[in-house]
N, C-alpha and C positions, 0 to 999 in steps of 0.2 A: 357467216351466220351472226346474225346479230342477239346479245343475250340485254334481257331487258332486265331493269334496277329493280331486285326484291324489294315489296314492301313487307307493313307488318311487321311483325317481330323478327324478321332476319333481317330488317334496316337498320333498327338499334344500335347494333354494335358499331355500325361506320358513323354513325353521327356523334355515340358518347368519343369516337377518337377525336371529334375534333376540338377536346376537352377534356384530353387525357388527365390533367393534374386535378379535377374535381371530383367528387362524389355525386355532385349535387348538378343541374343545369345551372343551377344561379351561380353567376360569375362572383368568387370570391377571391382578390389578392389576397398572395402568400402572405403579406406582408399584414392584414387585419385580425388575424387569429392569434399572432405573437403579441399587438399592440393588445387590444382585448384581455388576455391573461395578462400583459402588463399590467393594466388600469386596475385589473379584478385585484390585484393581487397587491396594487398600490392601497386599494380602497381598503382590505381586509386585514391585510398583514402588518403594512408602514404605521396605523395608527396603534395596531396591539402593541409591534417592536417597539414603540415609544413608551407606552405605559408599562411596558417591562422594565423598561432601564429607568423609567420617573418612579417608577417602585425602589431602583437604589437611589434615586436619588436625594441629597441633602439638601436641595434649595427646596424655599418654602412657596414659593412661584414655581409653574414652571416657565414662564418668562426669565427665571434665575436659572435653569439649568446649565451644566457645565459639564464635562465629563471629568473634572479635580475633584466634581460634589458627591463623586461616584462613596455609597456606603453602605453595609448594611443593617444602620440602624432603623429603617424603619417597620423592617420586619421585626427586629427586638421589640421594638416600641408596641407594636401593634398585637403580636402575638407572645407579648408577656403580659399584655394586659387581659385582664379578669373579665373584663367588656364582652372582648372574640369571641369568650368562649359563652357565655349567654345568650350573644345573637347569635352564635350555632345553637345553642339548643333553640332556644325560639322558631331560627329557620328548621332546622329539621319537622319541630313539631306543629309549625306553621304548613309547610309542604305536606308533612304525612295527615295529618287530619285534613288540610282541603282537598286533596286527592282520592282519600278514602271516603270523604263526604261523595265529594261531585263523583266519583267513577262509580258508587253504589247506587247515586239518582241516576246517572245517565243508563247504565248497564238495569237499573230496573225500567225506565219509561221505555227504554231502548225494547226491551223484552216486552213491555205492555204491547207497546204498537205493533211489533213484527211476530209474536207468538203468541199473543192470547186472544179472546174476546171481546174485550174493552172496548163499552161504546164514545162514542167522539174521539176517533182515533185522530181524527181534523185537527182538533185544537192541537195535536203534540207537535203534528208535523208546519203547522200555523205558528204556533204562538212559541213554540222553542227557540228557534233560530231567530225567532222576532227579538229575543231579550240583546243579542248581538249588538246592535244598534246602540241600547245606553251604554254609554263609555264608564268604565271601571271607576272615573273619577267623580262622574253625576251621584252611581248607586253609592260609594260611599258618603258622600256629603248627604243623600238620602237618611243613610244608616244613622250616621250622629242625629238630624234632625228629629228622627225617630227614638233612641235611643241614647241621644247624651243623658250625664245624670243630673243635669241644671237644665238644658230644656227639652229634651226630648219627648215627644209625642205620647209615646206610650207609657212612658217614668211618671210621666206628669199625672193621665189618667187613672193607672195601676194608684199611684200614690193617694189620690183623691176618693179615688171609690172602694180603698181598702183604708184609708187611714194609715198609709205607708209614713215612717221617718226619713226613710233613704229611700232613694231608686235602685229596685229590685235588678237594673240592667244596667251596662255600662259599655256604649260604641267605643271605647279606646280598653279596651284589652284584647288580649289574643285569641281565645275562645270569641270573641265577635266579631275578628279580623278572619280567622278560619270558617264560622261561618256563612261569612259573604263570600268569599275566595271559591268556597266548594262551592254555593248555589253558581258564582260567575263560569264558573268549569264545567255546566249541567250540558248548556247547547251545542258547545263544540265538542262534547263525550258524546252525545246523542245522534249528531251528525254523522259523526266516527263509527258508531258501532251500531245502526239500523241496517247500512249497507250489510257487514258481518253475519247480522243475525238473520237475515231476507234471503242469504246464498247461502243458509248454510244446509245440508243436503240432507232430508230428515229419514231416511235410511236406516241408519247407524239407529236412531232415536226407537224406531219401530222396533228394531230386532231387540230392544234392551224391553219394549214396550210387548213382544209375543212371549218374552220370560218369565215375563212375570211382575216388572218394576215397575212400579209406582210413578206419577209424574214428580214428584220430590225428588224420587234416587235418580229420576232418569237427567232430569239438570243436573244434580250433583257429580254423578258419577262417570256421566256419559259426555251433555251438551258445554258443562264448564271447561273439563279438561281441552275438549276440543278445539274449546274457541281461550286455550291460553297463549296460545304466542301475539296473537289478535291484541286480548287483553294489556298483552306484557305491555309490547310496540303503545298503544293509543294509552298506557298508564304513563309510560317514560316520556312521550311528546308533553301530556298535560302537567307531568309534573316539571319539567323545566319551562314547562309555560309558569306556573304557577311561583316557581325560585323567579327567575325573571320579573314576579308580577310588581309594581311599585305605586301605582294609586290607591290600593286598598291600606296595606302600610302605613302610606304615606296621609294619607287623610285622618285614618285611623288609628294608627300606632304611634307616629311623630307627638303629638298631644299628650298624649299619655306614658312618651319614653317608654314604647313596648319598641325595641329595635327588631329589625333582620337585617339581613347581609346590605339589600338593594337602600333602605333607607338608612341603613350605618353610615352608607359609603355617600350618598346622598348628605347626613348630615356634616361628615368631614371636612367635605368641598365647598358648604355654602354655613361655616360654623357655627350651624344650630347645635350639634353635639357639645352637653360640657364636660366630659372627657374626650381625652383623645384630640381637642386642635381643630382645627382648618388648615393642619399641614394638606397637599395634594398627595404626597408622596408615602402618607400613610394611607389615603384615600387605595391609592395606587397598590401598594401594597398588600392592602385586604382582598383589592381586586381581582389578585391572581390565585386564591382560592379559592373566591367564588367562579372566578371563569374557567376555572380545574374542574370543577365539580359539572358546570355547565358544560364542557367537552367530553367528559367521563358519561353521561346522559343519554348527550345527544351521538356519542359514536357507538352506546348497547343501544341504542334505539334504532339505527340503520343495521348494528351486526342483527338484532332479531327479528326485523323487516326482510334482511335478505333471506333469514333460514327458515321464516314462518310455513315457504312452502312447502315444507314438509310435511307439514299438519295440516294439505289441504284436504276439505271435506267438501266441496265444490266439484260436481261431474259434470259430464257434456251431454248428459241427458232433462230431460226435463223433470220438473219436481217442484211441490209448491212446499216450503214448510210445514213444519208441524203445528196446529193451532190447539193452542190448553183452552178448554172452559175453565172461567174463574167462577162460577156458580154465582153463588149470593154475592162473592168478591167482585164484581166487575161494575156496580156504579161505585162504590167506595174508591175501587182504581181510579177511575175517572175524576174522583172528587178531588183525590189526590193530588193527582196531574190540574186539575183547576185550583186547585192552592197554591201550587207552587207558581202556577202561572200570575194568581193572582200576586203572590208577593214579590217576584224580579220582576215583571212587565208592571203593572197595574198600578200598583202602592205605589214604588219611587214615582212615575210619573205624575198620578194624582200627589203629593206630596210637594211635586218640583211646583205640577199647575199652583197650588193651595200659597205655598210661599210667593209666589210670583207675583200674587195680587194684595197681598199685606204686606203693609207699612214695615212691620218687623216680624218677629217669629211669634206666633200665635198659635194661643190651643186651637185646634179647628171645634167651633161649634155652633149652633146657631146665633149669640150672640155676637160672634166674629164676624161673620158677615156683614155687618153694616159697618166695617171699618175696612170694607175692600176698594181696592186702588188700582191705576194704572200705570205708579208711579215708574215705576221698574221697567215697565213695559214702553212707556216714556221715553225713558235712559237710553233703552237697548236701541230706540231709533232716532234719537236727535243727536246723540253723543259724536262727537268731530275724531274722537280718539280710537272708540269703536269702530266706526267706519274704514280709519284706516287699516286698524287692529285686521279686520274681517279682511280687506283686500290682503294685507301682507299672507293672509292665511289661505284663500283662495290660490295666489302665486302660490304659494310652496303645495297644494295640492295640487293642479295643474301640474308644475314644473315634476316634479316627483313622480306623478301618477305616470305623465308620459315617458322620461326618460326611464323610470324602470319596466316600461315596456320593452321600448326598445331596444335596451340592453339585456333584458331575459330574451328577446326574441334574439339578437345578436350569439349568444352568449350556447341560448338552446340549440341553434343553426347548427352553429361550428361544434358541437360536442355531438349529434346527432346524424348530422348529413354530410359529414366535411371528414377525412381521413387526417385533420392536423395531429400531431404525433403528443401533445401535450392535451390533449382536448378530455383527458380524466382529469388531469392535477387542475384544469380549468372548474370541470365542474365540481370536485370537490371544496375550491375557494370558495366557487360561491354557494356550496351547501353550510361554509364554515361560518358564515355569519348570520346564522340562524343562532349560533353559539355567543353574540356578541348579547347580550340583556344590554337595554336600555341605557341601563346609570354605566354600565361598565362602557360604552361604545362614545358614550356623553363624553363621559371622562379622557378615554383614552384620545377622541378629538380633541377634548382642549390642549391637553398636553402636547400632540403634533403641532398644529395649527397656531397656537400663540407663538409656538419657537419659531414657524415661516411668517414671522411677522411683513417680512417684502413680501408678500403674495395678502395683499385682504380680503382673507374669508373671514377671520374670526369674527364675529359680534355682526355679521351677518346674515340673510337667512339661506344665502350658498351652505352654508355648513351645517343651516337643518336637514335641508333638502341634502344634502351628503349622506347626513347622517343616518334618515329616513331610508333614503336610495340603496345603502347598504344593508342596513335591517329586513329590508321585503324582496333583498334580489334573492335566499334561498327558495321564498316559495314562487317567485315571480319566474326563474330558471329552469326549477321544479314542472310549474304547470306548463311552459310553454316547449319542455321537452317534450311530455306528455302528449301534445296535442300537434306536436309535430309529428313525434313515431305511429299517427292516426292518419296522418295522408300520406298515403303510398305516392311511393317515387311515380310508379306507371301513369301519375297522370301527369304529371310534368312531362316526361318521355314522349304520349301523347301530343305534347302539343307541341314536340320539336318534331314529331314525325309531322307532324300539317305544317310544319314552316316558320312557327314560333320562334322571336327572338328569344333568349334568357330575360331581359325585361317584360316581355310581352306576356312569359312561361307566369315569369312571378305576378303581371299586373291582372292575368287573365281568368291563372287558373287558381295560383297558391295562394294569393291577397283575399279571396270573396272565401275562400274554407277558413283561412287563417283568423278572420276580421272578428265573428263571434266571439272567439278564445281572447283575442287581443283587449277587445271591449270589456269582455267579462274582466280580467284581470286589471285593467285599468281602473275599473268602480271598486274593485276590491282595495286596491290601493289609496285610491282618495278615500274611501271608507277610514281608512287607517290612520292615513297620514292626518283625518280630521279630529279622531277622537284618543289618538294617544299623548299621552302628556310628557315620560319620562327626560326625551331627547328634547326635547322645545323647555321644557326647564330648566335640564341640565346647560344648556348651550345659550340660553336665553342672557344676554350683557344690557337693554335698554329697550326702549320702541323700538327704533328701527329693525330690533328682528323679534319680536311677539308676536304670539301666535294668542287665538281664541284657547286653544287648551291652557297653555303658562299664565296665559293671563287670567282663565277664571280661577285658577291656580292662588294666583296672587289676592286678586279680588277676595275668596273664600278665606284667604289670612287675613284680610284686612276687613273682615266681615260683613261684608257687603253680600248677605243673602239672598236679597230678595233678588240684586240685578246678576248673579250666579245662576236663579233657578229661570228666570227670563230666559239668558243667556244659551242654560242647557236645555231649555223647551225649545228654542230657535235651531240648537244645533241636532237635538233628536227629529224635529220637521226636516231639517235640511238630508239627516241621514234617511230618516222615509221615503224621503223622494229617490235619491239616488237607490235606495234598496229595491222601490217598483221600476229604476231604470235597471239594472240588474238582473229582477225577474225576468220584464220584457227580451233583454240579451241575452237569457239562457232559453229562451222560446227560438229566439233567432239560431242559436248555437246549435239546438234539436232537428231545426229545419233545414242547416246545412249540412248536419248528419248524415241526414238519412237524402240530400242530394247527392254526396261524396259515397252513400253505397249504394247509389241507384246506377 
């Protein structure tokens, strides 16, 4: 009697043995999942261990380092000094105020749109996320032009039309370092917490609502508490965004000697500070409290991520929120929301346009105008410097964008689909340099990378793209985990029951669901890698590795306004574009979706 070869699901099992040692169809050696955690681990750790021990160290290089240099004078040095303890306070009350600004705008438009009546609910969900796009270091140089107290826009006008002595305002103090910081922190709260308040299950709301309570008490007492592990988690991400933040500071605080941690450590290393030196190793030093503080953050921000679900208010039945009438309050909301939009989107830009076409810094007003020019605009396209400026910047987008694909995708594989035995302590490294800020990641490469002087990366743009590469693999790992525990295994399986190789599995079936996510995360990154400044200045030795952010960096010290506001009008065009290639990608994303559940 002859028995014929089950298909179907009773085939499976004889085809996954012919691949017993994988998880996954796709062919992985043993041997790439060790290298992998090597590299992660080369990338995250070898450059901190360094700036651990350049913190004892006594050379004033670290080109000079030695292990004989080994001392603890630089933490004497640095935390005997009266300085520390000022830019702790500053940072504290820097962090607590822009935190407490932006999480009370984002958590109120957040609530306009998803719980109330408010008409042009468009603009929020439009014009929010749009502010993304101006880089931190455009809106502050906005801010001075607006508010210096020798030329600022508004100082000037106030002064004139009140018969002011002094300028009522001043862009280099704290109070206007915090609040631009908290307006910067509006879109990415807003993002964060619409999702939240959209799921959240209005049940709970009704029965506090058949009691007797008020819409007042029923937020206070019922819809707040609920949504606080929510709140805690998206308070602790923004606020180490916000420790981390160094163009606003830096544009804004440096001038005026208003320190924090990011531009202390900044002024150490490139000796603008006149206390304290251009030692490194005091730089280094200071660094490992703020990166204390920065690990302490970001590890209660995943402990109350993972226990939030306790406090789910999310059912598996259907339910639409609870919507407030705001009465007579609902075009006021909306005016609201159109101010705010108008001053982070609107003003800096007209502001950047305005300068961009005068000679120098000019009141805007109608006599100004007939002293408008192209001169700047001239600059930005004849200039032999710029040009190349722009390509070295294009390379390290590019190079960056892709290889931290790749390697989140590599990275996500093997901690997702792959049984390697290490594949936590993997993804853990690479959530750890989500923890590295800017000035501190800057730093801690120079100090490896000058000491491997037979290997040249230093003083070139390898070691932006390094350093960029390791900043964006937490969330770049993150998403492509995500989007991987979204295609079920059965359709790979699928296409080994019809005869598919593993290449074929991947080119045929897993590459066309994967491709939207990969793309998506790709634009995000060159998004990044184009408008951050911290690492491209920290790391910046000559041309040869400048970048358009270091360099308008430099230009804005060297006062060159007008070819600054050019500069960041060209780079907010250029992010526009790649933002509507983005949207386009998240269309695509949508439409592989719902192929992948059909």
């Amino acid at each position: 009697m002859r028995v014929s070869r089950p298909v179907g699901p009773l085939a499976l099992p004889p085809i996954r043995t012919k691949f017993p040692h994988l998880a996954s169809p796709i062919a992985m050696g043993e041997e790439l999942p060790w290298l992998v955690l090597t590299i992660v681990g080369f990338l995250v750790l070898v450059p901190v261990g360094m700036l651990v021990l350049g913190s004892f160290s006594g050379a004033r290089l670290p080109s000079d380092f030695t292990w004989a240099s080994l001392t603890a004078d630089n933490y004497v040095s640095v935390y005997a000094d009266p300085l520390t303890y000022r830019v702790m306070a500053n940072t504290f009350a820097y962090v607590a105020g822009a935190l407490t600004l932006g999480l009370t705008l984002s958590l109120l438009f957040a609530w306009l749109v998803a719980r109330s009546n408010m008409p042009c609910k468009w603009l929020a969900y439009a014009g929010l996320p749009l502010a993304l796009i101006i880089p931190g270091m455009l809106e502050s140089m906005v801010w001075v032009l607006l508010f210096s107290p020798r030329i600022g826009f508004v100082n000037r006008l106030l002064m004139g039309a009140f018969a002011l002595d002094s300028a009522p305002f001043s862009a280099y103090s704290l109070p206007a370092m915090i609040i631009l910081e908290g307006l910067r922190a509006v879109p990415s709260g807003f993002l964060l917490l619409v999702p939240l308040l959209l799921r959240f299950d209005p049940a709970v709301e009704e029965a506090a609502a058949m009691a007797g309570a008020r819409a007042r008490t029923i937020t206070r007492r019922v819809t707040l508490p609920l949504l606080l592990p929510g709140l805690l988690s998206i308070a602790l991400y923004m606020g180490v965004t916000v420790l981390s933040s160094f163009e606003v500071p830096g544009i804004m605080g440096l001038p005026g000697r208003v320190y924090v941690f990011s531009t202390l450590i900044y002024s150490y290393t490139s000796a603008a500070a006149s206390a304290g030196g251009n030692s490194y190793g005091a730089a280094a030093a200071l660094s490992m409290l703020y990166l204390l503080i920065n690990v302490i953050g970001l590890a209660i921000y995943a402990r109350v991520t993972r226990d939030a679900s306790r406090f789910a208010v999310v059912t598996g039945r259907g339910y639409r929120p609870r919507t407030i009438n705001l009465g007579r309050w609902r075009w006021p909301a909306a005016a609201l929301l159109a101010l705010h939009l108008f001053v982070t989107i609107a003003l800096p830009l007209l502001v950047l346009l305005w300068t961009s076409i005068t000679p120098r810094i000019l009141q805007p007003t109608a006599a100004s105008l007939q002293q408008v020019t192209a001169v700047s605009w001239q600059r930005l396209f004849g200039s032999a410097e710029l040009a190349r400026i722009t390509a070295n910047t294009l390379l390290v987008i590019l190079v960056t964008a892709t290889a931290t694909v790749l390697s989140s995708l590599v990275i996500g594989w093997i901690t997702t689909r792959s049984k390697f035995p290490a594949r936590r302590l993997l993804d853990q490294l690479a959530f750890v340099s989500h923890g590295l800020p800017g000035v501190i990641l800057g730093l801690a490469l120079i100090w490896f990378w000058v000491r491997l002087d037979f290997i040249p990366i230093y003083g070139t743009l390898a070691i932006i793209v390094i350093g960029l590469g390791t900043g964006f693999l937490a969330y770049g790992t993150r998403s492509m985990s995500a989007t991987l525990v979204q295609v079920h295994r059965e359709l790979e399986d699928a296409a080994y029951t019809s005869g598919a190789s593993p290449l074929g599995a991947v080119r045929r079936v897993v590459a066309p669901l994967l491709l939207p996510a990969l793309a998506s995360l790709w634009v995000w990154v060159a998004i990044q890698a184009l408008r951050l400044v911290t690492l491209p200045l920290m790391l910046q030795t000559g041309p040869e590795n400048t970048v358009l952010a270091s360099y308008l960096w430099r230009q804005w010290e060297a006062g060159e306004v007008g070819l600054v506001a050019a500069i960041g009008m060209a780079m907010v065009a250029g992010m526009s574009v790649i933002t509507l290639v983005a949207a386009r990608v998240g269309l695509l994303s949508r439409r592989a979706s719902l192929i992948a559940s059909s």
